[in-house]
N, C-alpha and C positions, 0 to 999 in steps of 0.2 A: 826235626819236627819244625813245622814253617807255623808262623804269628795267624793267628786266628782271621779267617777272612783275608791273606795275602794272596797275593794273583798276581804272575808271576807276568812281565810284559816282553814286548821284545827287544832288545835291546836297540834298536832304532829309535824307538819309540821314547826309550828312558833317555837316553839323550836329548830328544827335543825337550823332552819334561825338564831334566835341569837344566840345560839352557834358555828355556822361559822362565824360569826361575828371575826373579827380581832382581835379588841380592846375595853375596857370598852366604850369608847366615843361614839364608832361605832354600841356597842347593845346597849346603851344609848338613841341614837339619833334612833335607828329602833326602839327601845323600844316604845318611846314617839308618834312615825310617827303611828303605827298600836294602841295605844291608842287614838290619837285624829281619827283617821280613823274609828276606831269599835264603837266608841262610835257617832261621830261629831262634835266633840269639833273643831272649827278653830286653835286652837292654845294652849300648855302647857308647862310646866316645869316638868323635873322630877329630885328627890332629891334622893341621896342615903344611906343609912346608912355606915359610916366608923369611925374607929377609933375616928378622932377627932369628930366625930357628922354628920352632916347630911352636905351634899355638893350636889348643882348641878349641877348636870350628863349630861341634856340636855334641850335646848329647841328650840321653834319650828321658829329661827330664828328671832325672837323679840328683842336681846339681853337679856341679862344676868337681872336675877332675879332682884328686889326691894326688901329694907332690909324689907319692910312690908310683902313682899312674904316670904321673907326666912324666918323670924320671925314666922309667920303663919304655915307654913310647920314644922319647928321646937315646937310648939305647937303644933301640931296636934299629932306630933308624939310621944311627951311628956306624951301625954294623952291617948295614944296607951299603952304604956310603963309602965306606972300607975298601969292599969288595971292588979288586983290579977291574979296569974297564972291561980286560980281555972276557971275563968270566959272563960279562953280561951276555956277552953271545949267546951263551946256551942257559940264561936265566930262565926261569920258571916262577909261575907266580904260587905263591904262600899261600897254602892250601889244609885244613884243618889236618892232623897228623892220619886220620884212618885214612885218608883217600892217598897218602903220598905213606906206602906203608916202611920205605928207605927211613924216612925222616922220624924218630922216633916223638912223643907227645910232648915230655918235657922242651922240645925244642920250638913249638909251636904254643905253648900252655905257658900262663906266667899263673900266679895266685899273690896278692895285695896283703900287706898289713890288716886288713880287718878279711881276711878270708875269701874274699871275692874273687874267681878265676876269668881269666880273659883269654881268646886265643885273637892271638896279632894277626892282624893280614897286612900287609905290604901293599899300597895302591902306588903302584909305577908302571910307567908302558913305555912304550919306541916312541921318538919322534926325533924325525931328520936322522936316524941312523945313532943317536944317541937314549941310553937309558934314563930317563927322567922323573923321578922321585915327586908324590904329590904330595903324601900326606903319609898316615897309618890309622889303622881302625882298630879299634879294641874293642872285641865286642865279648859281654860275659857267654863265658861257656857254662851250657846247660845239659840235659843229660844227652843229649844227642844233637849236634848241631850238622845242617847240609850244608855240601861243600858249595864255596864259591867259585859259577861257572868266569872262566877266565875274560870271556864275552862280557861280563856287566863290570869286571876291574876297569878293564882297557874303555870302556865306555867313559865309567865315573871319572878316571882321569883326562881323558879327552874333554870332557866337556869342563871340568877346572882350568884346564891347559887355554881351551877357545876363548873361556869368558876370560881370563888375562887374570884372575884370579891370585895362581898360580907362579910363580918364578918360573922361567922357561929355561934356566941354568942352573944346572944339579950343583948343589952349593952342599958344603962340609958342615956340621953343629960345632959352635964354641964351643 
């Protein structure tokens, strides 16, 4: 179920939109607004990858992350990170569990100390032949969320990647 009055654009288009974006906070925050929109999500966090590890970026007005979130996010991404170069080859982007029916839900689905569920997506794409890690999206799961077309990942991260944002070497979490 998609956010009331969202309209869905083209991914050409989303791109130039956050890359006229001002400021990291500003494609941060449009970032997360057209992710809980495409998908349904009422509500998320999104985290970035930087120097010192993973910080976030935005969210959807809720205030600021729970160390359980961040914890989680920072694990997720851990185990992103993990994964042998070789495997990237035939990576696939993190996709809610119904449309990736291999992948069972608890592996897609976290649930928070105060009861809140979130399903992780993974925002990484290719660049120069290498897998490069942006950020992670946490967005709460509601009774039915639509999947993320792999087109608006690859976008959101390119355009983090352009504005210099982003760390352009896939770096490890202390």
């Amino acid at each position: 179920m998609r956010s009331t009055g969202f309209q869905p654009i083209h991914p050409r288009k989303l791109y130039a939109k956050l890359l006229a974006c001002a400021s990291v906070d500003e494609r941060a925050k449009a970032t997360l607004d057209f992710l809980c929109g495409c998908t349904g999500a009422a509500r998320g966090y999104l985290f970035l990858v930087h120097d010192q590890g993973l910080r976030e970026a935005a969210n959807s007005g809720q205030g600021a992350a729970t160390q359980d979130l961040l914890l989680e996010a920072e694990r997720a991404l851990s185990r992103e990170l993990e994964i042998e170069p070789d495997a990237n080859r035939t990576r696939t982007i993190d996709t809610p569990a119904p449309v990736r029916p291999e992948s069972p839900l608890k592996d897609q689905l976290w649930t928070s100390h105060n009861g809140a569920s979130y399903i992780r997506h993974v925002l990484g794409t290719y660049q120069d032949s290498h897998w490069m890690l942006v950020g992670i999206a946490m967005l709460e799961a509601g009774a039915k969320l639509t999947p993320l077309r792999h087109a608006y990942v690859e976008v959101v991260c390119n355009a983090f990647i352009a504005s210099g944002e982003v760390n352009r070497t896939p770096q490890k979490l202390l």
